[in-house]
Phi, psi and omega in degrees: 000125197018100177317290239266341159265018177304317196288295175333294206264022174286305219278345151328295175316296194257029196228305193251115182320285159315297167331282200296346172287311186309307174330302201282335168309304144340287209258322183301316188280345180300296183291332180305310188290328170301336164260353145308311196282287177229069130107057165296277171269097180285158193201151173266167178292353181262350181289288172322318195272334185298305185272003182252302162335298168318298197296325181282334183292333191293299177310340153305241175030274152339299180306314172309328207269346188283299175317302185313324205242335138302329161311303203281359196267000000 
C-alpha cells in the first residue's frame, strides 16, 4: 500500500498516533477479510463486503494523512 510512502508511513507508525491506530486497523482487516475470503473464517458475502468498505475508508484516511505530511516535510 502506497509505495511511493514507505519511508512516511515506517516513521508515521511511530511519530503519529492516529496514523499507526488507522494502520493497524487497516492490516487487522485486510487479514480478517483475507480468512474470509478463503474460508478461515466463515462469512456471508455481505459480512465480507461490509469490511472491505470499512477497510478502504480506512486507505482514505491514510492518503490524507500521508498527503498532509508529505507536504509539510
Amino acid at each position: 500500500m502506497f509505495p511511493e510512502y514507505r519511508d512516511l508511513i515506517s516513521r508515521l507508525k511511530t511519530e503519529d498516533a492516529h496514523f499507526a491506530k488507522l494502520f493497524e486497523r487497516h492490516n487487522a482487516l485486510d487479514h480478517e477479510i483475507r480468512n474470509m475470503e478463503t474460508g478461515v473464517t466463515p462469512a456471508d458475502p455481505f459480512a465480507v463486503e461490509a469490511l472491505k468498505k470499512e477497510k478502504l475508508l480506512l486507505k482514505d484516511k491514510l492518503y490524507v494523512v500521508l498527503r498532509r505530511a508529505a507536504q509539510a516535510a
